[in-house]
C-alpha positions as CSV (number, residue, x, y, z in Angstrom):
1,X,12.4,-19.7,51.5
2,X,12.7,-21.5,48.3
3,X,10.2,-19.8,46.8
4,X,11.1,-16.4,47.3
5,X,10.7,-14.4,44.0
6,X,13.9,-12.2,45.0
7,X,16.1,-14.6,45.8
8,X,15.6,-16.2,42.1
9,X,16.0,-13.3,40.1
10,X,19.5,-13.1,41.8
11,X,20.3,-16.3,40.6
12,X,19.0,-15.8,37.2
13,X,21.5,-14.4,34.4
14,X,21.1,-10.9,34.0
15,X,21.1,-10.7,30.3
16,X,18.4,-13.3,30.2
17,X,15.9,-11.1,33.0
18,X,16.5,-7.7,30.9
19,X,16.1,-9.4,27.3
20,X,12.3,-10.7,29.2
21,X,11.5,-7.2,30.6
22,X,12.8,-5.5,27.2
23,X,10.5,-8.3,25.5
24,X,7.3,-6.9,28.3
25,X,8.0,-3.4,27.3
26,X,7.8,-4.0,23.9
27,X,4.6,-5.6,24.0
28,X,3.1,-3.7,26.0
29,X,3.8,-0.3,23.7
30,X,3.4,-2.2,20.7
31,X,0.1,-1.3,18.7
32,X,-1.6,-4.7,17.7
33,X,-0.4,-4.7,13.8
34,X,-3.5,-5.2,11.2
35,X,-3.4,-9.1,9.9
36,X,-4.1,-10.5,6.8
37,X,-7.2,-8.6,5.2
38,X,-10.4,-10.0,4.5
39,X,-11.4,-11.3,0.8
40,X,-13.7,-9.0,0.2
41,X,-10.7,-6.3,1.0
42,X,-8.9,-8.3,-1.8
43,X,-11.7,-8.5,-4.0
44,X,-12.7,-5.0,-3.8
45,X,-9.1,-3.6,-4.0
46,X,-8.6,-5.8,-7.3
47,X,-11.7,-4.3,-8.6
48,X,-10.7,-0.9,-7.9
49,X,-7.5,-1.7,-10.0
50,X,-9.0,-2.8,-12.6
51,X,-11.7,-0.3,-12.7
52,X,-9.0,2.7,-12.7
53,X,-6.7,1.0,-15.3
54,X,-9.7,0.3,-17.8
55,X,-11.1,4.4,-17.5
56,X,-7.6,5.8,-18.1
57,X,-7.8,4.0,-21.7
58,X,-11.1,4.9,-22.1
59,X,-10.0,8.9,-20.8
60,X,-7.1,8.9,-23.2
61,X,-9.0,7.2,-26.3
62,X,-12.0,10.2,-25.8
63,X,-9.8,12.9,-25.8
64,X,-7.7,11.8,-28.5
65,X,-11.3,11.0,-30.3
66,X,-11.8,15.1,-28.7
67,X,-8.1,16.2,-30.2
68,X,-8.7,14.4,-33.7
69,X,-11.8,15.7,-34.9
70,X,-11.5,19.6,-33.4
71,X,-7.7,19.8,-34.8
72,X,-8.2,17.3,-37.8
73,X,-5.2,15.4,-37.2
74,X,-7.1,12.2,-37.4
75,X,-5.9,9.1,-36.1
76,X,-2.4,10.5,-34.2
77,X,-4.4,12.1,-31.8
78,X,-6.4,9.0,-30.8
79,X,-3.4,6.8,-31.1
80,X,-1.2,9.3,-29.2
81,X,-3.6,9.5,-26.2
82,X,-4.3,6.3,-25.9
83,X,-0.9,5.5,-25.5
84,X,-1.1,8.1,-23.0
85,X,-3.9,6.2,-21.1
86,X,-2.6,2.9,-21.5
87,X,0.5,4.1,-19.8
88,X,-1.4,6.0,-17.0
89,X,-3.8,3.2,-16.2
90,X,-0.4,1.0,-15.9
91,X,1.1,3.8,-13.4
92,X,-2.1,3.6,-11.6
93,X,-2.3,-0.2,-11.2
94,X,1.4,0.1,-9.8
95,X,-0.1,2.9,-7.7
96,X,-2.7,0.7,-6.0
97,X,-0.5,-3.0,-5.8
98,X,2.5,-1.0,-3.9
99,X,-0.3,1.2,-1.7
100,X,0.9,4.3,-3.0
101,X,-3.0,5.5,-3.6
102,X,-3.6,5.9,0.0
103,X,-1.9,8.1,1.2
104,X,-1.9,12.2,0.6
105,X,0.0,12.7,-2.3
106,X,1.1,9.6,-3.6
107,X,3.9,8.6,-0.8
108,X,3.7,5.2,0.6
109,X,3.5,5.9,4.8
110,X,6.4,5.4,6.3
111,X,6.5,2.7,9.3
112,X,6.7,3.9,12.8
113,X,10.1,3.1,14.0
C-alpha cells in the first residue's frame, strides 16, 4: 500500500497539489501562442513599410505638383504637401512596426485576458 495514489496526495502539501492542477487547467485552455515569425514574414513586412512610406511622398509631392500648377502658387504647394507626405508615410511606418495596420480601424487588438 505504498503506492497508493490517494494515500500520497494526503500527504502532499495542499498549496503545492492546487498550484499543479491550476498549472493543468491553464494549459489545457490555453491556445498555443504564435512564435517567432518566419523571415520572409520579416522581410515582407519590412518591405510593406517601406513601400507605404516611399508612396505617401510620392502622393503628397503629385498633388502639391496637382495644387501648384492649377492654383499657381508654385513651389508652396509642392513643398507643403510633401511635408504632408513625409509626415504621413512616417505615421504609417509607426502604423506597421507597432501592428496598428492590422486590425479594423487602426486599434492594436487587445490580448485575451
Amino acid at each position: 500500500m505504498a503506492d497508493d495514489p490517494k494515500r500520497e496526495a494526503l500527504d502532499a502539501d495542499p498549496l503545492d497539489t492546487l498550484a499543479a492542477r491550476i498549472r493543468d487547467a491553464k494549459a489545457a485552455t490555453e491556445t498555443p501562442q504564435k512564435t517567432e515569425a518566419p523571415a520572409e514574414d520579416a522581410d515582407l513586412s519590412a518591405s510593406r513599410i517601406g513601400a507605404e512610406f516611399a508612396a505617401a511622398i510620392l502622393v503628397g509631392a503629385g498633388l502639391g505638383w496637382l495644387a501648384d500648377r492649377f492654383l499657381g502658387t508654385s513651389p508652396w504647394g509642392i513643398l507643403l504637401l510633401l511635408i504632408l507626405g513625409f509626415a504621413a508615410g512616417l505615421m504609417n511606418v509607426w502604423r506597421g512596426l507597432n501592428g496598428y495596420g492590422q486590425a479594423v480601424g487602426f486599434r492594436q487588438r487587445r490580448k485575451k485576458e
